[in-house]
C-alpha positions as CSV (number, residue, x, y, z in Angstrom):
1,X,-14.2,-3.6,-46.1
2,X,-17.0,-3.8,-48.6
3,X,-20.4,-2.4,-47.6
4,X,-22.5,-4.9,-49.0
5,X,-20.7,-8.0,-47.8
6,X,-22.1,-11.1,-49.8
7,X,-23.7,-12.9,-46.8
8,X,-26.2,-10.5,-45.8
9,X,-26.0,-9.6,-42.2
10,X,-28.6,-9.5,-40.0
11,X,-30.9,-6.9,-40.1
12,X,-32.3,-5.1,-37.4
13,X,-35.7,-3.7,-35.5
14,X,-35.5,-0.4,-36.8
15,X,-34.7,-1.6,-40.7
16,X,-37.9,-3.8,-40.6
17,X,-40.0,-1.7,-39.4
18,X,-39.3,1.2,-41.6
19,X,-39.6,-0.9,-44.8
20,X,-43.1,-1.7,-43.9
21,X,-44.1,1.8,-42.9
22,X,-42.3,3.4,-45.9
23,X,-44.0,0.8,-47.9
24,X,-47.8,1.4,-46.7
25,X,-46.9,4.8,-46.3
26,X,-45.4,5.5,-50.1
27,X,-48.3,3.4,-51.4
28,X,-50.9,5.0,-50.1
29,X,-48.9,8.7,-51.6
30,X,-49.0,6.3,-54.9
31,X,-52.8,6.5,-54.6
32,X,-53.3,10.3,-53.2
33,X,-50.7,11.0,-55.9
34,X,-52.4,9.1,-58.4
35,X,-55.5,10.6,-57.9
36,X,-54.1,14.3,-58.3
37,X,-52.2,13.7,-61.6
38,X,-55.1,11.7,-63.2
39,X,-57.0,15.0,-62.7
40,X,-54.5,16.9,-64.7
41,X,-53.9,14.5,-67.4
42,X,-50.2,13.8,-66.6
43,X,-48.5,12.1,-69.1
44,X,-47.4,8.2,-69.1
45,X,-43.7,9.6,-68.2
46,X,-45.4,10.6,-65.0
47,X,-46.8,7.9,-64.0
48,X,-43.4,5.6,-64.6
49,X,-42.2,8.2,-62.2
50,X,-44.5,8.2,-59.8
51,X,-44.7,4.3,-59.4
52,X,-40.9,4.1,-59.4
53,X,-40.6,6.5,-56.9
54,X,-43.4,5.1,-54.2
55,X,-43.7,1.5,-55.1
56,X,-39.9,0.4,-56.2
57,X,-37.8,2.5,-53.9
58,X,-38.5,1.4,-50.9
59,X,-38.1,-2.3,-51.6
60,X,-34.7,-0.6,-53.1
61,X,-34.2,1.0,-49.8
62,X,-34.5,-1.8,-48.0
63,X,-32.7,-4.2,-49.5
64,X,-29.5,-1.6,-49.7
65,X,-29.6,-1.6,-45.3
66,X,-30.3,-5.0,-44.8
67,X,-27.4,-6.0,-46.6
68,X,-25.0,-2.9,-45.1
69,X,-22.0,-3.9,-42.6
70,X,-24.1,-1.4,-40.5
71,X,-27.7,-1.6,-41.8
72,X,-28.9,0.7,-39.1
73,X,-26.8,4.0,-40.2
74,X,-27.9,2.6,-43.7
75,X,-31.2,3.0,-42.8
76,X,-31.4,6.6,-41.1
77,X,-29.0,7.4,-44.3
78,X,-32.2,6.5,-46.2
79,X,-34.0,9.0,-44.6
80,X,-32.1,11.9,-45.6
81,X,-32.9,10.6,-49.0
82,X,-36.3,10.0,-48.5
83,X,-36.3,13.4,-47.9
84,X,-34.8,15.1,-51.1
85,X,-36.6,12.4,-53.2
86,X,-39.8,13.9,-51.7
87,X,-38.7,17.6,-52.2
88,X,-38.3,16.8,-55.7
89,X,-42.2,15.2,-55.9
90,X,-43.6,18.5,-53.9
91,X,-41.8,20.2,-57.1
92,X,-43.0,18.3,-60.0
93,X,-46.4,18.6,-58.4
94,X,-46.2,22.4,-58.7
95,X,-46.4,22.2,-54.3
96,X,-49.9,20.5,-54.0
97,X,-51.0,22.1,-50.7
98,X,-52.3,18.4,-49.1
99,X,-50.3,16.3,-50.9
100,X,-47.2,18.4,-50.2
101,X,-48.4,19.0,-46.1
102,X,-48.6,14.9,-46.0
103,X,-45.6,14.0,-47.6
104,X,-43.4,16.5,-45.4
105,X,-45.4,15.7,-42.1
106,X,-44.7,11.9,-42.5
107,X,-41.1,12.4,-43.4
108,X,-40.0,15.1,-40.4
109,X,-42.2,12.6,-37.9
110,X,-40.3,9.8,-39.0
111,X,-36.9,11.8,-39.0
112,X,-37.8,13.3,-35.4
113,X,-39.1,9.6,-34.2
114,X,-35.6,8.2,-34.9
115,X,-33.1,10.9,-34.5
116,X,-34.9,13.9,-32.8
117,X,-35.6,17.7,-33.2
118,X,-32.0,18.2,-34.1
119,X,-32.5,16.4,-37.7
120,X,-35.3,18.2,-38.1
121,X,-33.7,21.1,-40.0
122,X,-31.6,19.2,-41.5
123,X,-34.4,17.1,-43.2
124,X,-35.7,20.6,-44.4
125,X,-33.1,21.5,-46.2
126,X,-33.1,18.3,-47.9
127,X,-36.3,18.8,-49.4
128,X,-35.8,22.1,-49.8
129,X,-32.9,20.8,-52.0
130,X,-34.0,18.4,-53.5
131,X,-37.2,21.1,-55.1
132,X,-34.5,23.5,-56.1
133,X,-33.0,20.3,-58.2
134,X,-36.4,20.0,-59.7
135,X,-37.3,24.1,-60.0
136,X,-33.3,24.0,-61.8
137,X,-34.4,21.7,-64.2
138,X,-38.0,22.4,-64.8
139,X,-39.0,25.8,-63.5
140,X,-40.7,27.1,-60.9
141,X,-44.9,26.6,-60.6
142,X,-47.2,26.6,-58.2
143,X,-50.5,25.3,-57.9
144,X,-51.5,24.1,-54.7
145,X,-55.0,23.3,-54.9
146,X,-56.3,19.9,-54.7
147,X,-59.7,18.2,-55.2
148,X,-61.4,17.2,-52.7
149,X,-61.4,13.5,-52.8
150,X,-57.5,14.1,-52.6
151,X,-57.7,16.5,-49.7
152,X,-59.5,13.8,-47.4
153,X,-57.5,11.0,-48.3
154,X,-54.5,13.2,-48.0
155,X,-55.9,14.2,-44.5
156,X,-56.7,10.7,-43.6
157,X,-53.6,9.5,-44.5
158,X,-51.3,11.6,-42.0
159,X,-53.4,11.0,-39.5
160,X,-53.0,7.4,-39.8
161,X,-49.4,8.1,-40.5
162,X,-48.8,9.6,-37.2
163,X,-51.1,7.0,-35.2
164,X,-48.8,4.1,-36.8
165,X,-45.5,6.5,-35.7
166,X,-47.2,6.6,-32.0
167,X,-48.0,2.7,-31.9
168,X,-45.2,1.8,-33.0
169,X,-43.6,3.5,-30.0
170,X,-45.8,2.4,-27.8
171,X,-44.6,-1.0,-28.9
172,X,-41.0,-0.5,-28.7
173,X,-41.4,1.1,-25.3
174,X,-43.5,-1.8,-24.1
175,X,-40.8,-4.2,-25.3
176,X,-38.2,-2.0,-23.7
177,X,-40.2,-2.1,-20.4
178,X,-40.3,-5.2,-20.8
179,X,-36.6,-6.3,-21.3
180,X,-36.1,-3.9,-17.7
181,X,-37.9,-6.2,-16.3
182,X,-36.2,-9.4,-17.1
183,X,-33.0,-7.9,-16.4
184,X,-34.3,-6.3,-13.4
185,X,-35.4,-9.8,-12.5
186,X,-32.0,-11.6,-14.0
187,X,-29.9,-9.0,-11.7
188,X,-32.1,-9.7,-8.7
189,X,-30.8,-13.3,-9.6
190,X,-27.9,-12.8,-11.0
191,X,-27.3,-10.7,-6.4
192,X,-28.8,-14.2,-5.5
193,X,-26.4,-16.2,-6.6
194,X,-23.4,-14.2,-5.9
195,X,-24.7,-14.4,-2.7
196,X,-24.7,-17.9,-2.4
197,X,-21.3,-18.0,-4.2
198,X,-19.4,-15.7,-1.7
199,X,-21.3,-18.2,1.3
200,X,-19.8,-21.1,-0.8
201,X,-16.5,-19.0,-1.0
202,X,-15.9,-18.7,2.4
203,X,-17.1,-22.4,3.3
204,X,-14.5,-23.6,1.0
205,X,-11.7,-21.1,2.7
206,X,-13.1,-22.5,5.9
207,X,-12.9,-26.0,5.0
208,X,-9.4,-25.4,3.7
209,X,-8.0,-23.6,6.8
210,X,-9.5,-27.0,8.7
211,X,-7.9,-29.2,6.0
212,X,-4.1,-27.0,6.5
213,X,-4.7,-27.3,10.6
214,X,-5.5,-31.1,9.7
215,X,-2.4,-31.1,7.7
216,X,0.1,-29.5,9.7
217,X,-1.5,-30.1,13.8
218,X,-1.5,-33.4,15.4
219,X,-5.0,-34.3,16.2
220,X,-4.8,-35.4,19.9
221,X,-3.0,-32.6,21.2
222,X,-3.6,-30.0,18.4
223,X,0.4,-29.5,18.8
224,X,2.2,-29.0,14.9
225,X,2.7,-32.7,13.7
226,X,6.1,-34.1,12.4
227,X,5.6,-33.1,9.1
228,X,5.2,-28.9,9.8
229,X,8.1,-29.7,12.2
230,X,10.6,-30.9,9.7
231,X,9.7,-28.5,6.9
232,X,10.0,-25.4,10.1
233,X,13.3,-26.7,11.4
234,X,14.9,-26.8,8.2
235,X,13.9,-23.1,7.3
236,X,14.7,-21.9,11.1
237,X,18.3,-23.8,10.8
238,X,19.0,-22.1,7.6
239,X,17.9,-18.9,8.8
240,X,20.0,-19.2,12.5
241,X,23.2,-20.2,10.5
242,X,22.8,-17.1,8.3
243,X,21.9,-14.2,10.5
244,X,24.8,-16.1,13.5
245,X,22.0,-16.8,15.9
246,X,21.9,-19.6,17.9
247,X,18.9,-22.2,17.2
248,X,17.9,-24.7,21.0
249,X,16.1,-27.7,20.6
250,X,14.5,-28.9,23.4
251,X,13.2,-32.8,23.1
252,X,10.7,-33.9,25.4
253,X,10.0,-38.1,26.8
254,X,7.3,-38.8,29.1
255,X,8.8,-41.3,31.7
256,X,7.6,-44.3,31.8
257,X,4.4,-43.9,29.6
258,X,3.7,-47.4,28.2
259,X,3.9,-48.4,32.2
260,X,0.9,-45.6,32.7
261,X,-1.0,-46.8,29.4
262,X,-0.9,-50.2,30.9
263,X,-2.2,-49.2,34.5
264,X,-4.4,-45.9,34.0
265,X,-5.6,-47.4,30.0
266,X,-5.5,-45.1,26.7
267,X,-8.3,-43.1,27.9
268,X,-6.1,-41.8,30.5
269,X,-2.9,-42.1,28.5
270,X,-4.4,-39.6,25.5
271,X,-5.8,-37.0,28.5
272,X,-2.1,-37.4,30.0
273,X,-0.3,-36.1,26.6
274,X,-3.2,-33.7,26.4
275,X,-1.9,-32.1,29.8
276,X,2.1,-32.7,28.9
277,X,1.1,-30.5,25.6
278,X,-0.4,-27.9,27.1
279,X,2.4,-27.4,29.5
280,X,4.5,-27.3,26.7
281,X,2.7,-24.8,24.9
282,X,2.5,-22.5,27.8
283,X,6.3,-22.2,27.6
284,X,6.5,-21.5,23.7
285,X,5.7,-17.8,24.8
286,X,7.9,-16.1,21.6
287,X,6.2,-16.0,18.1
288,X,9.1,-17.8,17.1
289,X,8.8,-20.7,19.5
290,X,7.4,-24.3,17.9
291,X,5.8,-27.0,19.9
292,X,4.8,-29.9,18.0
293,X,4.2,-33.6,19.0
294,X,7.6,-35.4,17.4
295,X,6.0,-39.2,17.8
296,X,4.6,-41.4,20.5
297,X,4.8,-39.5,24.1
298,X,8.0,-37.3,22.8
299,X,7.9,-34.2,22.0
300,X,9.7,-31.1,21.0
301,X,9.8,-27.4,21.0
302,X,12.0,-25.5,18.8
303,X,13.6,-22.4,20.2
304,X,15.2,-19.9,17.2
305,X,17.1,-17.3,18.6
306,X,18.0,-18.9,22.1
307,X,20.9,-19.3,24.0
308,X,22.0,-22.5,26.2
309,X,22.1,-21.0,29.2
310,X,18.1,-19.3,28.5
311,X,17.3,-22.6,27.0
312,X,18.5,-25.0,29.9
313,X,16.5,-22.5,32.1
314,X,13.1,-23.0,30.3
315,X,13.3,-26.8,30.0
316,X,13.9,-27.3,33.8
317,X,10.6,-24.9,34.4
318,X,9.1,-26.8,31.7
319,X,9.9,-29.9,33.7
320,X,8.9,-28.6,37.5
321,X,5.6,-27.3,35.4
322,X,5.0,-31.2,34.2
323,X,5.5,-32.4,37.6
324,X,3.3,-29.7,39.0
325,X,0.7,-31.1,37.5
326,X,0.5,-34.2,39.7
327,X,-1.0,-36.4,37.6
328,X,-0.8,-40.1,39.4
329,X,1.1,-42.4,37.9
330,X,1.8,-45.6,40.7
331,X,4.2,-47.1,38.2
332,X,7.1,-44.3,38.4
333,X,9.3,-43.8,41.2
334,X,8.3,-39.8,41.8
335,X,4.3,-41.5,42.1
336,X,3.2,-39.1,39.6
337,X,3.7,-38.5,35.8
338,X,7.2,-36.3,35.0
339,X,9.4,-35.8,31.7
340,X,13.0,-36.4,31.0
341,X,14.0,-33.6,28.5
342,X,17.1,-33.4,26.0
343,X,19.0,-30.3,25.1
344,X,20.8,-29.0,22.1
345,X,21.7,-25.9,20.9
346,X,23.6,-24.8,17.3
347,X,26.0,-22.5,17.5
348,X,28.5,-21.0,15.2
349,X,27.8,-24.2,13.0
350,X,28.5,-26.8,15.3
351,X,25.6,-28.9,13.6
352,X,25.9,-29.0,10.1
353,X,22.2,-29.9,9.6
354,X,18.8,-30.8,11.2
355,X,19.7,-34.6,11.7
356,X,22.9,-33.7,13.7
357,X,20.9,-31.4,15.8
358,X,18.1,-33.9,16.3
359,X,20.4,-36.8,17.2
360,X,22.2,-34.9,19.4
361,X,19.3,-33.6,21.3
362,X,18.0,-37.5,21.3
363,X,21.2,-38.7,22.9
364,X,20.9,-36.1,25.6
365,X,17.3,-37.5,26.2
366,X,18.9,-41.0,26.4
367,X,20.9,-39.7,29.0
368,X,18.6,-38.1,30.9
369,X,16.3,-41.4,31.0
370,X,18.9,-43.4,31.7
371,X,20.0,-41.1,34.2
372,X,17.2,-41.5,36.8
373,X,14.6,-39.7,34.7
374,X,13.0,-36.3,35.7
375,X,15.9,-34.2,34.4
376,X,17.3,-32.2,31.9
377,X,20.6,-32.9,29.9
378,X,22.5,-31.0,27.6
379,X,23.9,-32.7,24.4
380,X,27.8,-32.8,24.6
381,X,29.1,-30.7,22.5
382,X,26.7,-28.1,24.1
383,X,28.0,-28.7,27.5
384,X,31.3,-27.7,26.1
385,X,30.3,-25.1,24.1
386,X,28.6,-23.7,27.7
387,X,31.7,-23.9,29.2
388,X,33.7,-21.8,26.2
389,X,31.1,-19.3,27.5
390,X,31.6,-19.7,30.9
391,X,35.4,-19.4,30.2
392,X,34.9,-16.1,28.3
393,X,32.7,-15.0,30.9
394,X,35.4,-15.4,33.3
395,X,38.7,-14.7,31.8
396,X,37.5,-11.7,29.8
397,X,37.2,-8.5,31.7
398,X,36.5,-4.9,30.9
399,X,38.7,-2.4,30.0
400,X,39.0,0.1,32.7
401,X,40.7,3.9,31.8
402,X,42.7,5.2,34.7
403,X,44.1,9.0,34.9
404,X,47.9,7.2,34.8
405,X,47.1,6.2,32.1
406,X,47.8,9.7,30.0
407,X,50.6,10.4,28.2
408,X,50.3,14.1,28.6
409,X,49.8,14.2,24.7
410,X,46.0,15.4,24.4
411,X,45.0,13.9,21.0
412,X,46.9,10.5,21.8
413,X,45.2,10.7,25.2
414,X,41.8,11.1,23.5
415,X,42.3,8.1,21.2
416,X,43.8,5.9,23.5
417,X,40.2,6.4,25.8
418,X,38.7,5.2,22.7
419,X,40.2,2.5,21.8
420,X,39.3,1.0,25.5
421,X,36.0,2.0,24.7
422,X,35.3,0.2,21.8
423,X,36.6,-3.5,23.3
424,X,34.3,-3.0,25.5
425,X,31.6,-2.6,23.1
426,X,33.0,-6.1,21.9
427,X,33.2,-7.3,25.2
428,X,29.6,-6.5,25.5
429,X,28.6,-8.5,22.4
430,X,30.5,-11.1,23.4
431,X,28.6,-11.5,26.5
432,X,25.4,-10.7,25.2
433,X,25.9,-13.6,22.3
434,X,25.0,-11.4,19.8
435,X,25.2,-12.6,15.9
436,X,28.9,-13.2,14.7
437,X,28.0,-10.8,11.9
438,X,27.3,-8.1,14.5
439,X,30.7,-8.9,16.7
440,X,32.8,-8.8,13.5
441,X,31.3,-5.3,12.3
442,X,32.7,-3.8,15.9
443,X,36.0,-5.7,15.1
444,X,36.2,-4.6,11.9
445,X,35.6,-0.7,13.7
446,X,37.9,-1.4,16.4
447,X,41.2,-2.6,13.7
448,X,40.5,0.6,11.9
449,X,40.5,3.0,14.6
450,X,43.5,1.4,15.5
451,X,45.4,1.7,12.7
452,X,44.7,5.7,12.2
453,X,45.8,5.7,15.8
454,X,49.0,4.2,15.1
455,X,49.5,6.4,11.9
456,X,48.8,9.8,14.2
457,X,50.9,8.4,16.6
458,X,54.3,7.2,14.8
459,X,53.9,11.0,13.2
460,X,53.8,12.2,16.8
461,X,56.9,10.0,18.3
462,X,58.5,10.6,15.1
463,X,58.8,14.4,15.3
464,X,59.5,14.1,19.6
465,X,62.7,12.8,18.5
466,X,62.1,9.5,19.7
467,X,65.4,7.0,18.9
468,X,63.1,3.7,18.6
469,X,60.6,5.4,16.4
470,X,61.4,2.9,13.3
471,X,60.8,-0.1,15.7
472,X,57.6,1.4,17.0
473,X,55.9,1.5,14.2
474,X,57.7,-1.9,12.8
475,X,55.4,-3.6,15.8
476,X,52.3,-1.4,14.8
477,X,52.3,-3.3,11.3
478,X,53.3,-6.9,13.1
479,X,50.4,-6.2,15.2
480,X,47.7,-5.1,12.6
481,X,48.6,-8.0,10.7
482,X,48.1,-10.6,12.8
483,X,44.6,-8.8,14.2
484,X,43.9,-9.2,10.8
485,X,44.7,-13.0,10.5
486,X,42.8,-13.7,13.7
487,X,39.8,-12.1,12.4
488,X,39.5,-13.6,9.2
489,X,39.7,-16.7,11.1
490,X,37.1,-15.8,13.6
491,X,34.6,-14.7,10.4
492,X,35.1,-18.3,8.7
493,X,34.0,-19.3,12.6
494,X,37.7,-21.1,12.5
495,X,38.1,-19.6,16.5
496,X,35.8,-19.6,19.3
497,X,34.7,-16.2,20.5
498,X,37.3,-15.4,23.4
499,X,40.7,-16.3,21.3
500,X,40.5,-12.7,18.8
501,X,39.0,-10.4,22.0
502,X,42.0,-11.6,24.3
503,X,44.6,-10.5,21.5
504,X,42.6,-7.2,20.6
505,X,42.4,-6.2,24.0
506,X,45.0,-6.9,25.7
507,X,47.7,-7.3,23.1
508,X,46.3,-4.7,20.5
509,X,45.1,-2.2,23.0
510,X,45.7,-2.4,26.5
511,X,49.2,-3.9,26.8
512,X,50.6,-1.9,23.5
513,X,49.3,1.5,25.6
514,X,50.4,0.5,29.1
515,X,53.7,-0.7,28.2
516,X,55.6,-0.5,24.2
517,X,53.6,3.1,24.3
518,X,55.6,4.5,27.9
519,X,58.3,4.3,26.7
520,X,58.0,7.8,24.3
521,X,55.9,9.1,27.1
522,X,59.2,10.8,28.2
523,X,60.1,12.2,24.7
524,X,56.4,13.6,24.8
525,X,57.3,15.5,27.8
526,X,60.4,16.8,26.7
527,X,58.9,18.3,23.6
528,X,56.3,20.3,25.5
């Protein structure tokens, strides 16, 4: 980068100020200088010199900072060289005692006024080089004395000299006090209106939380509106199906409401639904729950997580809390204001989306209006699915280890306990409708226990000497196999929940052990 670029930049405070107090200051040494060498009869030389010196260079000077990429290093450069250019004057003066006293007192003021004590020395040396130059050339001499007129305006000039240096501080101290100020003032301004910014902030985040409520709650009964409700069921369906929980949806009708608009009027009618909501709200007491206002006088509440049995239960206190509430209503047979509620529930992916769920839960409503009213119904495949349940409930029972049992054989004793152990851990599952993920992990643990029991044991029966050891273990593969096919089956949720337990526990465990497995019990005996 060139340091003279050819559009001058612009120059600075400091460049300015020193052109015109090198200027004034140089001129009046041009005079005081003057004076001295006319005395002496210097020649014409000298006087080329001496104008060149205190009238040409600093115009020189200035223009070389102004038009520097950093014209204010330029600058302070320039006072180094004012420096050595005045050591050199002090020399061919022959050391002038005022003359020499003014020009270095105006030079180390100026050097300390810009770049303190520190250049101070160095500034010294400058001159002190720039004599030796002269003295190198020239000689030494010395011949300090000066005439008078010289000596006061030598004296009057440093004095001025340091009275300018002083005001000119003064001024830029002033100015700098001044600037303080305004940005004191700007940042007391500057707090102000961040102030009213962060107020405006959280208006804004206020009126936005207002404008989601708005967006997602029903105004009447501040329930979540349809649209929150479809967006929330679609993600809690998703998420049921994936972790094998089951997902009840519970959809509520107020009986008879047009009949009570007509009667009681809208007034009435909105404070009704008001009421209905609140009871409804009460019984979404999970984090999960939803209640929201599906259209009209129906409603619905979303229950992720929540069996058919648990579910049933809450909407029949949900309804006994509606009719609790007594509110009048001449027009219905019960004389006050109830609900007819429809009940669905996915499990194992017995809805494929959110509008099988919903219309099923809407045709168990139908029912339950057409019914008589004041009841709750479950949707028809969840009646049967209950009844699966119930079924499992009753026809699967838990595996109970009994001292006959044993086979006298420690280790195959020991394993055998297990095994009963872990179907009922499955059992246990089963009954607690636990995720179909979870229940296939313990299946998964119970088929391989098995089958390191049945390797232990065909090694035991096989060195007892026992004559239908081949066989034995032929129905050990046949039945690890078809566990095997009945799991897979069960993972792809191709089999309800009891078919796989009956096999594993009573075919795979219990019925294997208590019967196929007696038959070496003898064998066992013989060999001990």
């Amino acid at each position: 980068m060139s340091l003279y670029p050819e559009t001058p930049t612009k120059t600075r405070w400091l460049v300015h100020m020193h052109h015109r107090m090198r200027t004034a200051s140089l001129a009046l040494m041009f005079v005081a200088s003057g004076m001295h060498i006319f005395a002496k009869n210097y020649s014409a030389i000298a006087w080329a010199l001496l104008a060149m010196l205190f009238l040409v260079y600093p115009h020189v000077q200035y223009w070389r900072a102004s038009r520097a990429v950093d014209c204010v290093k330029a600058e302070l450069d320039n006072l180094l060289l004012d420096s050595v250019l005045l050591g050199v004057f002090m020399a061919a003066l022959e050391f002038p005692l005022w003359l020499s006293f003014a020009a270095m007192m105006a030079t180390l003021t100026n050097n300390a006024a810009n770049k303190g004590w520190r250049a101070v020395p160095k500034n010294l040396l400058a001159m002190l080089a720039g004599a030796l130059m002269w003295i190198a050339v020239r000689g030494f001499k010395f011949s300090p004395d000066t005439d008078w007129p010289v000596t006061i305006f030598s004296m009057v000039g440093i004095c001025g000299y340091v009275l300018v240096i002083g005001n000119a501080g003064f001024a830029r101290n002033l100015q700098l006090r001044r600037v303080r100020e305004e940005l004191r003032t700007r940042e007391k301004e500057l707090l102000k209106a961040n102030q009213a910014l962060v107020i405006n902030l959280q208006e804004i985040e206020e009126l936005q939380q207002q404008l989601r409520e708005q967006a997602t709650r029903d105004a009447l009964t501040t329930l979540y509106n349809r649209r929150y409700l479809d967006a929330t069921l679609e993600r809690e369906l998703a998420s049921c199906k994936r972790e094998g929980k089951p997902l009840s949806l519970i959809m509520i009708d107020v009986d008879d409401f047009k009949k009570f608009n007509d009667r009681y009027g809208h007034q009435a009618g909105d404070e009704c639904l008001i009421a209905v909501a609140k009871t409804l709200q009460a019984s979404a007491k999970r984090a999960s729950d939803l209640a929201a206002r599906y259209g009209g006088e129906e409603f619905l509440l979303v229950l992720p997580g929540m069996d058919a049995t648990t579910a049933q239960r809450l909407a029949e206190e949900l309804r006994r809390s509606v009719e609790a509430l007594e509110i009048p209503h001449e027009q219905s047979h019960s004389g006050k204001v109830t609900v007819s509620i429809g009940l669905a529930v996915m499990t194992n992916d017995s809805y494929k989306d959110v509008a099988g769920l919903l219309r099923a839960a809407d045709e168990a409503l139908y029912h339950a209006k057409h019914g008589g009213r004041n009841q709750v119904r479950l949707a028809a495949q969840t009646r049967r699915a209950a009844r699966v349940a119930e079924s499992v409930a009753a026809n699967l029972v838990q595996l109970v280890w009994h001292p006959a049992y044993e086979s006298g054989q420690a280790e195959l004793d020991a394993q055998h306990r297990a095994l009963f152990g872990h179907v009922n851990d499955i059992l246990a599952a089963l009954l607690l409708e636990r995720p179909i993920d979870e229940v296939a992990a313990l299946i998964d643990t119970l088929i391989c226990d098995v089958a390191e029991h049945f390797e232990d044991e065909e090694k035991i029966i096989l060195a007892s000497g026992f004559p239908g050891a081949a066989a034995h273990a032929a129905m050990h593969r046949e039945l690890i196999d078809h566990a095997g096919y009945l799991v897979s089956r069960f993972k792809t949720r191709d089999l309800d929940r009891g078919e796989p337990f009956h096999f594993l526990a009573h075919d795979l465990v219990a019925r294997h052990i208590l019967r196929e497995d007696r038959e070496f019990f003898p064998h066992l005996s013989a060999q001990c």
